[in-house]
RONU-571415 format. One record per residue: residue in one letter; z, y, x of N, C-alpha, C in turn. Coordinates in steps of 0.1 Angstrom, whole numbers. Atoms other than C-alpha are relative to their C-alpha. Layout:
# residues N
+------+-------+-------+-------+-------+-------+-------+-------+-------+-------+
! resn !   n.z !   n.y !   n.x !  ca.z !  ca.y !  ca.x !   c.z !   c.y !   c.x !
+------+-------+-------+-------+-------+-------+-------+-------+-------+-------+
!    A !     Z !     Y !     X !     Z !     Y !     X !     Z !     Y !     X !
...
+------+-------+-------+-------+-------+-------+-------+-------+-------+-------+
# end
This chain:
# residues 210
+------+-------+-------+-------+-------+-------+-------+-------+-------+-------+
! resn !   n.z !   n.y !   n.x !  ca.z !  ca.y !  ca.x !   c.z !   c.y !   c.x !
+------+-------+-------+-------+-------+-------+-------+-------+-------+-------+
!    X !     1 !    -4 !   -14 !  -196 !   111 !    56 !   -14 !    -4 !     6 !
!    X !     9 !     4 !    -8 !  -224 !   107 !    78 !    -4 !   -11 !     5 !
!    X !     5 !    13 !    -6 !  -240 !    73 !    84 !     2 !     0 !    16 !
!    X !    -2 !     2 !   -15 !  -235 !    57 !   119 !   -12 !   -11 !     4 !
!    X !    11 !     8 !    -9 !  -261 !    41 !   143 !    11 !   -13 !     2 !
!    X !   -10 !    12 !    -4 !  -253 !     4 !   147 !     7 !    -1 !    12 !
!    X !    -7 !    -2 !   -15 !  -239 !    14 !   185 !    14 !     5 !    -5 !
!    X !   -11 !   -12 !     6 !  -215 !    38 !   166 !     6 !   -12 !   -13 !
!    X !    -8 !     6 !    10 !  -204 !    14 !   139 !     5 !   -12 !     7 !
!    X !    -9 !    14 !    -8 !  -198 !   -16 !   163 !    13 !     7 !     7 !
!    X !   -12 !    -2 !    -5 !  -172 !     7 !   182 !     7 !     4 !   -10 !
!    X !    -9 !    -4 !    10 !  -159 !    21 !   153 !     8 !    -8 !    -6 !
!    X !    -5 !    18 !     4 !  -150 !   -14 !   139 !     5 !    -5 !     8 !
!    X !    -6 !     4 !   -14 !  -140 !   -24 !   170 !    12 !     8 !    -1 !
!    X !   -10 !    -8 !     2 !  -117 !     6 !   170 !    13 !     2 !   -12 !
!    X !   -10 !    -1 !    16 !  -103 !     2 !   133 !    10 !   -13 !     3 !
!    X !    -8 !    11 !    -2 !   -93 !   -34 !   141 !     8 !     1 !    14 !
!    X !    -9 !    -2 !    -9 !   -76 !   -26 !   175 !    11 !    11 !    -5 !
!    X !   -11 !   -10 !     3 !   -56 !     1 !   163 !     9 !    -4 !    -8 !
!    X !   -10 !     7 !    11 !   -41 !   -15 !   134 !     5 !    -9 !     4 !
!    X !   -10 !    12 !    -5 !   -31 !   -46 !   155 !     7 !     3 !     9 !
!    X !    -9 !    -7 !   -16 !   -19 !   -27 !   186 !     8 !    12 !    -3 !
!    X !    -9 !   -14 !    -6 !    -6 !     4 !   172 !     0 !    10 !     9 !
!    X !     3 !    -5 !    -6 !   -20 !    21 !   196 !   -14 !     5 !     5 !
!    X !    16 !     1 !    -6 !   -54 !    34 !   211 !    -2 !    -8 !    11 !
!    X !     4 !    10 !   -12 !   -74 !    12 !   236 !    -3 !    15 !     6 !
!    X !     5 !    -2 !   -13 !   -84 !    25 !   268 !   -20 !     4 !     3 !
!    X !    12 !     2 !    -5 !  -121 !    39 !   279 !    -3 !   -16 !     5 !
!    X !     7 !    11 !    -7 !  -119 !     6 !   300 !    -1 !   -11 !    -5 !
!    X !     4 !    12 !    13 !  -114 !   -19 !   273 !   -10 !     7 !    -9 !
!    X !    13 !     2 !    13 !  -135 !    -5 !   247 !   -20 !    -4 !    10 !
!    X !    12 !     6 !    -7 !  -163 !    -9 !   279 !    -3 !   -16 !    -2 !
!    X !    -3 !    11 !     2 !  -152 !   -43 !   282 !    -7 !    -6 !   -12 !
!    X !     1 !     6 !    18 !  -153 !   -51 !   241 !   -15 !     1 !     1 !
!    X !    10 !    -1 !     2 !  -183 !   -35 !   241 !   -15 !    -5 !     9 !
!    X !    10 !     7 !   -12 !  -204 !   -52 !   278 !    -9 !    12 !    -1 !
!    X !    10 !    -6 !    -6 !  -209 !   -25 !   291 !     6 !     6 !    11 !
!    X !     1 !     1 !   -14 !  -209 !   -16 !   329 !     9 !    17 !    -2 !
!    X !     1 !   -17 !    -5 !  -204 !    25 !   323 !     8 !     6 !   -11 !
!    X !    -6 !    -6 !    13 !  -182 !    45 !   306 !    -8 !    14 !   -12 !
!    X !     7 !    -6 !     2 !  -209 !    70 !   297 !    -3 !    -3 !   -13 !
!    X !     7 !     5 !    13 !  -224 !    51 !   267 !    18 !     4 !   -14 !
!    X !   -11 !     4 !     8 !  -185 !    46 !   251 !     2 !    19 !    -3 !
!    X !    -2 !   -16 !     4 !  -181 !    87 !   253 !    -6 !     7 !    -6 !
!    X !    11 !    -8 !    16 !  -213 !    95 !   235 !     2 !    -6 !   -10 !
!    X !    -2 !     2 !    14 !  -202 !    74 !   211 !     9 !     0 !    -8 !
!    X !   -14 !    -3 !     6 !  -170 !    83 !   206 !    -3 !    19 !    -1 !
!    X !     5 !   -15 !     3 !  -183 !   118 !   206 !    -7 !     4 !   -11 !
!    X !     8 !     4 !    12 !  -206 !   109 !   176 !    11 !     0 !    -8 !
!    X !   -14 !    -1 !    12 !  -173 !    94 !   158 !     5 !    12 !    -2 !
!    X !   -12 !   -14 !     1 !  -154 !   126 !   162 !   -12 !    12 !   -11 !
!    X !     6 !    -7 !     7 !  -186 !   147 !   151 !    -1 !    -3 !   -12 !
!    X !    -2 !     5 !    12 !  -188 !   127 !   121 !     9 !     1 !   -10 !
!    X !   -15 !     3 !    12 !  -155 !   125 !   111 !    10 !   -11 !    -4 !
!    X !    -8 !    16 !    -1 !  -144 !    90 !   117 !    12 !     3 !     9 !
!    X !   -10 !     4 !    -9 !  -122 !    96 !   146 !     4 !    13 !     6 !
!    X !    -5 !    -7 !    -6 !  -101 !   123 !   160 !     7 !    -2 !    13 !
!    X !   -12 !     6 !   -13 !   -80 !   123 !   197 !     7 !    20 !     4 !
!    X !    -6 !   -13 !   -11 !   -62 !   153 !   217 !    -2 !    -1 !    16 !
!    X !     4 !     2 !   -15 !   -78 !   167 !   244 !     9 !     0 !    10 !
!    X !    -9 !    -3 !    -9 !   -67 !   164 !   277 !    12 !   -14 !     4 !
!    X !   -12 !    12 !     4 !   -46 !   131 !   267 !    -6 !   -11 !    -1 !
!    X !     6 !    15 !     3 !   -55 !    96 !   272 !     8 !    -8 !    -8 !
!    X !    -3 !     6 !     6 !   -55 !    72 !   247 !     6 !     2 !   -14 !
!    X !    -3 !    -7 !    10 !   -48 !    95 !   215 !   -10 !    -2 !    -8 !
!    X !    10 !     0 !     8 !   -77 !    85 !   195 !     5 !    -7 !    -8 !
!    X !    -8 !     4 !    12 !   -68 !    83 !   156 !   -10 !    -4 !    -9 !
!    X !     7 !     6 !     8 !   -88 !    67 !   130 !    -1 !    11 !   -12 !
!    X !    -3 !    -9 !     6 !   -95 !    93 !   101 !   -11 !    -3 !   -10 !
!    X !     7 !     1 !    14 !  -123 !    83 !    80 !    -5 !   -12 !    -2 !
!    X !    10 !    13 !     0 !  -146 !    53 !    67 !    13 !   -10 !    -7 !
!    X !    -6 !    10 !     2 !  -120 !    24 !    66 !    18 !    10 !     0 !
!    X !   -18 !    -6 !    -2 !   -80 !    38 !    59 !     6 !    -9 !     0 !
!    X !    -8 !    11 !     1 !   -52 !    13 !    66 !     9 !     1 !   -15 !
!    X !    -8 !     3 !     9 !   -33 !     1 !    39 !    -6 !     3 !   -19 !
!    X !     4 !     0 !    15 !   -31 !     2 !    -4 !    -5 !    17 !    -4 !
!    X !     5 !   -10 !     7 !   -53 !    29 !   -19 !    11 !     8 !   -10 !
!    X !   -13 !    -7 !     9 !   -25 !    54 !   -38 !   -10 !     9 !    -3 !
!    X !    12 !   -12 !     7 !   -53 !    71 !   -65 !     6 !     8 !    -8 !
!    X !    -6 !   -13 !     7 !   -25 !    93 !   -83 !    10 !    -7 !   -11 !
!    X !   -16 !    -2 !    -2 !     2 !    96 !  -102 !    -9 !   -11 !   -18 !
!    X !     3 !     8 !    10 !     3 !    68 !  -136 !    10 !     6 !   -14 !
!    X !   -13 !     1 !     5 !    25 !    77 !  -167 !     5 !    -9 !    -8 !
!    X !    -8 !     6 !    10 !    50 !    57 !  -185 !     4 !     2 !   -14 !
!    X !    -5 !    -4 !    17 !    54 !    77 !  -214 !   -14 !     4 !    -6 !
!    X !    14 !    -2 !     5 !    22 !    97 !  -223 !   -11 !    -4 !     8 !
!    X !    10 !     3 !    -4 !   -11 !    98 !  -209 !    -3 !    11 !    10 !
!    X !     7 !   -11 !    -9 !   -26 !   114 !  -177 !   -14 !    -5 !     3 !
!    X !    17 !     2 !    -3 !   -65 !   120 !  -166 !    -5 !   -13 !     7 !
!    X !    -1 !    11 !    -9 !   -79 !    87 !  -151 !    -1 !     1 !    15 !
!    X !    -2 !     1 !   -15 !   -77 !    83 !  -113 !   -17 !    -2 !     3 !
!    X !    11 !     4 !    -6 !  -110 !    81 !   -94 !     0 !     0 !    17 !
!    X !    -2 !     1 !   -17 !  -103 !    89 !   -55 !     8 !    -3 !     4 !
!    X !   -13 !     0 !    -8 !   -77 !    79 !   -33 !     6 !    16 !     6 !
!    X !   -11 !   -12 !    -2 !   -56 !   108 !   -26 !     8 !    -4 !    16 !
!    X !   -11 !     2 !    -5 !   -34 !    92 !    -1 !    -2 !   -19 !     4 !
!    X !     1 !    15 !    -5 !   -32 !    53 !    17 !    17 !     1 !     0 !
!    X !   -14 !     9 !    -3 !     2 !    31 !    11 !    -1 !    -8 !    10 !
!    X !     5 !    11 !   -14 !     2 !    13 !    48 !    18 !   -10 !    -1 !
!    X !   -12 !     9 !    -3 !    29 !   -16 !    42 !    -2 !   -10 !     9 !
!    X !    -1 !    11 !   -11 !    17 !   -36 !    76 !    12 !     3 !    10 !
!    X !   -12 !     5 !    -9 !    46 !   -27 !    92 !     9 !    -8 !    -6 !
!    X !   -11 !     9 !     9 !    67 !   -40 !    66 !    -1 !   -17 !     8 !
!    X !     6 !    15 !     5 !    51 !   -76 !    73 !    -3 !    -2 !    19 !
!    X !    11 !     2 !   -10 !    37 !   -69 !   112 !    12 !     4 !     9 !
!    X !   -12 !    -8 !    -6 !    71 !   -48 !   126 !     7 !   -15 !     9 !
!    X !    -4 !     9 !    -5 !    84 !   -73 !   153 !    13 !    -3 !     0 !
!    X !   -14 !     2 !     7 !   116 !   -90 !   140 !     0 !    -3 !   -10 !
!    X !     1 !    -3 !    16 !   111 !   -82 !   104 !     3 !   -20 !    -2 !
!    X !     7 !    14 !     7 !   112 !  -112 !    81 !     9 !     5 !   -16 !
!    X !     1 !     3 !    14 !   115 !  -124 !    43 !    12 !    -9 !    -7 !
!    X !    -9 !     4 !     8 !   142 !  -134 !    22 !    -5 !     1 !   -17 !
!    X !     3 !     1 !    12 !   135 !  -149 !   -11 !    13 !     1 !   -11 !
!    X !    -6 !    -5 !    10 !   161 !  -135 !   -38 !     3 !   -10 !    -5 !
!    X !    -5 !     8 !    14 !   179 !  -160 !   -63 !    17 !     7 !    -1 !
!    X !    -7 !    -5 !    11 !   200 !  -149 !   -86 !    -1 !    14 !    -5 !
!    X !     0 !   -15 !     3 !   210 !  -114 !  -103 !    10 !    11 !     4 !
!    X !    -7 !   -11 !    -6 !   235 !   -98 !   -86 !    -4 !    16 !     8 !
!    X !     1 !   -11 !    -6 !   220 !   -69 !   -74 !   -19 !     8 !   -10 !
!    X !    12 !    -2 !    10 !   192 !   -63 !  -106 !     4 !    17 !    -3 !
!    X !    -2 !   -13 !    -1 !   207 !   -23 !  -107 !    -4 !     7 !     8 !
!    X !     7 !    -6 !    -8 !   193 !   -19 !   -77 !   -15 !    -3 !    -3 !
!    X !    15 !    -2 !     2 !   159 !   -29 !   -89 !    -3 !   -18 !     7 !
!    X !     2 !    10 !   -10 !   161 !   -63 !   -67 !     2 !   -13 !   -10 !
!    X !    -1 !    14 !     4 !   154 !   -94 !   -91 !    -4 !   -14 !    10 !
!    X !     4 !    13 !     1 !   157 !  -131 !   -92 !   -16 !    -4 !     7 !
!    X !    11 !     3 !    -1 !   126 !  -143 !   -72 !   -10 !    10 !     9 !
!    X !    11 !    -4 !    -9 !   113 !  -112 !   -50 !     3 !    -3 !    10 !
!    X !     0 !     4 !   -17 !   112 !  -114 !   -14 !     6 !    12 !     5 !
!    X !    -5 !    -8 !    -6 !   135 !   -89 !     5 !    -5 !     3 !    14 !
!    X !     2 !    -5 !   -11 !   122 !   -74 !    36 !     3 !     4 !     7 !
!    X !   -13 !    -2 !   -11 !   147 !   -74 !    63 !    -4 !     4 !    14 !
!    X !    -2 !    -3 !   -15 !   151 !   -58 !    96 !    10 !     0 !     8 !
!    X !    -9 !     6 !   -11 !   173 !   -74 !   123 !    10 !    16 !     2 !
!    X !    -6 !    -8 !    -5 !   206 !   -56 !   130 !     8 !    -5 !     6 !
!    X !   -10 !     4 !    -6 !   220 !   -58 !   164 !    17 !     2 !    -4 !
!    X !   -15 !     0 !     4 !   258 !   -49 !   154 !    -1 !     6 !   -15 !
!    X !     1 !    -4 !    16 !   270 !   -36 !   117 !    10 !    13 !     9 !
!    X !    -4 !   -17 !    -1 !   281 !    -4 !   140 !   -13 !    13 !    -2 !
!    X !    16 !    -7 !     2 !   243 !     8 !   134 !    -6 !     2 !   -14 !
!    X !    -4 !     1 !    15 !   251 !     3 !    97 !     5 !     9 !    -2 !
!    X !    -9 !   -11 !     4 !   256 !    31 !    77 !     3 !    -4 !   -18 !
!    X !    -6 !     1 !    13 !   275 !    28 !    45 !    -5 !     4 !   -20 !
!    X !     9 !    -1 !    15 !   256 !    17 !    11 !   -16 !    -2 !     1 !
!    X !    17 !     6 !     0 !   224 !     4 !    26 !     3 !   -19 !     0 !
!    X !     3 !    14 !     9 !   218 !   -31 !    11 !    -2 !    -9 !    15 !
!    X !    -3 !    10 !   -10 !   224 !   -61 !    39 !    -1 !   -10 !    -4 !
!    X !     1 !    16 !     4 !   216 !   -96 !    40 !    12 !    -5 !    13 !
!    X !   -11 !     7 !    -3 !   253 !  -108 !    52 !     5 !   -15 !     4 !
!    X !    -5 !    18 !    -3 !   268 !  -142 !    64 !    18 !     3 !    -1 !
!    X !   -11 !    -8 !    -1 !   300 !  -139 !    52 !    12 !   -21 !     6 !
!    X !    -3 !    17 !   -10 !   324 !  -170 !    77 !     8 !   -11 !   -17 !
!    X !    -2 !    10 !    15 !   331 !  -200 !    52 !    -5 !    -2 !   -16 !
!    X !    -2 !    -6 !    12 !   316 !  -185 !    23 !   -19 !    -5 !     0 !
!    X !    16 !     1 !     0 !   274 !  -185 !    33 !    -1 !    13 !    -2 !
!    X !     7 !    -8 !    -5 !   249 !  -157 !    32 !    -5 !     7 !   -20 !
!    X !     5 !   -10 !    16 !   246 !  -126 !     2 !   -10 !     9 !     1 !
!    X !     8 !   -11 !    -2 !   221 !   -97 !    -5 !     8 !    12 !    -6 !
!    X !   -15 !   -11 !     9 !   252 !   -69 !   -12 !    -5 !    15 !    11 !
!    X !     0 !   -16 !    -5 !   253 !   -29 !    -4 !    13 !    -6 !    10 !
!    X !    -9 !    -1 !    -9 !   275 !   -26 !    29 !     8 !    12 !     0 !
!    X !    -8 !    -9 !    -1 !   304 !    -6 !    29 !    12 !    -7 !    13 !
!    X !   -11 !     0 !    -8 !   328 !    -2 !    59 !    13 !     9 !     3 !
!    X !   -13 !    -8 !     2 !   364 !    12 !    61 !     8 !    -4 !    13 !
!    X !   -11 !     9 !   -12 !   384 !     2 !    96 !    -9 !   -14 !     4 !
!    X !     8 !    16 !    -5 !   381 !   -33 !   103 !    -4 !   -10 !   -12 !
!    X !     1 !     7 !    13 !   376 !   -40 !    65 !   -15 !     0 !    -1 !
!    X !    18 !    -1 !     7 !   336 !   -48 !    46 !     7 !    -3 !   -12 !
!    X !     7 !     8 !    18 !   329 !   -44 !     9 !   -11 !    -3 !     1 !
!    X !    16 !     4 !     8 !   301 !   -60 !    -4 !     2 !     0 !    -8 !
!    X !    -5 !    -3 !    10 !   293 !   -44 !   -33 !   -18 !    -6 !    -7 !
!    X !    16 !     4 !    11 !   268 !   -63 !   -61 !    -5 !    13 !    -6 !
!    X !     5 !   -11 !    12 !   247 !   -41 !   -83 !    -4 !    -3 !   -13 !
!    X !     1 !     7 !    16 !   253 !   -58 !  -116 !    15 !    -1 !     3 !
!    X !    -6 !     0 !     3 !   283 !   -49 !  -131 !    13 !   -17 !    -1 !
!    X !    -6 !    11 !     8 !   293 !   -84 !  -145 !     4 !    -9 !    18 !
!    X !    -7 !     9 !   -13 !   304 !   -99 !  -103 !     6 !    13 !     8 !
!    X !   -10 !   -13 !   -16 !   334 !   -79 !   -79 !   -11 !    -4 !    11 !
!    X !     6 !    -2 !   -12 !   327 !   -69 !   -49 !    10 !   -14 !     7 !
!    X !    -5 !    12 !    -8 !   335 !   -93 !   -20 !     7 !     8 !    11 !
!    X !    -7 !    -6 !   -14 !   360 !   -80 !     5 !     4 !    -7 !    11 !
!    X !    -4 !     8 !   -13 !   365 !   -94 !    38 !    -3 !    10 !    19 !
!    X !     3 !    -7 !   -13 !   368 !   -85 !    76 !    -6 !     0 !    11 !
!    X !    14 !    -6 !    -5 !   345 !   -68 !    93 !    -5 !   -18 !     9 !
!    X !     3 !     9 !    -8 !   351 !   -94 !   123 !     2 !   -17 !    -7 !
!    X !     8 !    10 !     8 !   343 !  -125 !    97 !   -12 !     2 !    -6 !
!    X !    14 !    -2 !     6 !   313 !  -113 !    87 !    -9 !     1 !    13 !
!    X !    14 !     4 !    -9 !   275 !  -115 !   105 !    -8 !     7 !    -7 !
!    X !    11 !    -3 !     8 !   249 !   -94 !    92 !    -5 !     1 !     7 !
!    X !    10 !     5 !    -3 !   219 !  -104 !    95 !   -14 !     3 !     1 !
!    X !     9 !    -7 !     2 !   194 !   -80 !    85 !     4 !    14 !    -9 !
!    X !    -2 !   -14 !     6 !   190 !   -44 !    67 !   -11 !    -2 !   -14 !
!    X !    10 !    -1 !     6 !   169 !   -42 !    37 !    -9 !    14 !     1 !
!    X !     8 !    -4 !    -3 !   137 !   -24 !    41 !   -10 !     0 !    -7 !
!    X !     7 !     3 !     8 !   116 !   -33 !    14 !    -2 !   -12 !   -11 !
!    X !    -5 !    16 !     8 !   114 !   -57 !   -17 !   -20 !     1 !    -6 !
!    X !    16 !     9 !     8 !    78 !   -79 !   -29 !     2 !    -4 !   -10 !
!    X !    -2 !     7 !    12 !    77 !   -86 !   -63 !   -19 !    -8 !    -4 !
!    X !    11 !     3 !     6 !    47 !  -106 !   -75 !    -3 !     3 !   -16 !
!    X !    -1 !    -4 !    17 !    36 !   -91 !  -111 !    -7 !    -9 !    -6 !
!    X !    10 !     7 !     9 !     5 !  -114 !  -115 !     7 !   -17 !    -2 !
!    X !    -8 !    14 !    -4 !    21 !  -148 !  -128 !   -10 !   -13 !     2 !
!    X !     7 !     9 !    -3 !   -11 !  -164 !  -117 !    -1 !    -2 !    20 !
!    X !    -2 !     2 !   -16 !     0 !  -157 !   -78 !     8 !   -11 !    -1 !
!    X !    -8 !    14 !    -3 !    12 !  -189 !   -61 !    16 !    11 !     7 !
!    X !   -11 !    -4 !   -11 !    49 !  -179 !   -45 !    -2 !     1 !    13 !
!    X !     4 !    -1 !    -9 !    48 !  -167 !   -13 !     9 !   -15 !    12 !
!    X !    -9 !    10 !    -3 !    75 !  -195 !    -4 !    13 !     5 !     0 !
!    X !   -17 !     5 !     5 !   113 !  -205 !    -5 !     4 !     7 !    17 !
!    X !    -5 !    -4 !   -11 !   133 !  -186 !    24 !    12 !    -1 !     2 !
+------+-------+-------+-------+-------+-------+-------+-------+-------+-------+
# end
């Protein structure tokens, strides 16, 4: 793409890092602000620059629609497809961005560190970190999404949720442990699963004990 004048790369950077932490576009009046400067004039030629370039898109007519589109992309580069059995061409461009900051940035969210193997069918070993999202009631639960549970007297599992009346299965995903049955109104769930972290390199420290 087109080089930018350092006027145009300070807002543009300025722009990459607000959007990714807010989720949203700033304001003509803040990016004045950010930028010290008195006039909105300067911020529109240079957001008129980004657009010609190819860094930044918006929809006219609409405030605060300005989208990020070139230069810097959020999240893991996805360069193409890998195989397991034979061989495919090597990768050289990104194709496509993996953005897992919601996973990690989504307000609520949090981390559950895995012990044991009951649920290795589903892919969910010993040791990764589950990535849970808060659910107000288990009527917002739909049947066979994976739950981080509190079950009364018993403590807290990582099981598929099934509901029938006022009954809960929790069902493992490893053959060799039953499910756990109990009712509804003794149980507490506590989150939804939403994503699992595994560390591959075994020179990463753990992210910690949860």
């Amino acid at each position: 793409m087109e080089p930018l004048t350092q006027a145009q790369q300070e807002l543009y950077d300025w722009l990459v890092d607000y959007i990714q932490t807010s989720k949203h576009a700033p304001s003509i009046r803040q990016m004045m602000r950010a930028m010290n400067l008195k006039s909105p004039a300067p911020i529109q030629s240079r957001l008129e620059h980004l657009r010609s370039k190819g860094y930044i898109e918006w929809t006219e007519g609409k405030a605060r629609t300005i989208r990020i589109l070139g230069g810097t992309s959020a999240g893991v580069p996805v360069l193409g497809a890998i195989a397991a059995g034979g061989m495919v061409e090597p990768f050289t461009e990104a194709v496509e961005h993996l953005d897992l900051s919601n996973l990690f940035s989504e307000p609520g969210n949090f981390a559950l560190r895995v012990t044991g193997d009951s649920m290795i069918e589903d892919y969910i070993n010993d040791g990764d970190l589950a990535i849970m999202r808060p659910v107000p009631s288990q009527e917002q639960l739909k049947n066979g999404q994976v739950v981080a549970a509190r079950v009364e007297g018993q403590g807290t599992t990582l099981k598929r949720f099934y509901r029938e009346g006022d009954k809960v299965m929790l069902k493992p995903a490893n053959s060799k442990y039953p499910p756990i049955e109990v009712m509804a109104a003794k149980l507490q769930v506590q989150g939804v699963l939403i994503g699992v972290w595994r560390d591959c390199d075994p020179n990463l420290k753990p992210a910690g004990k949860y």
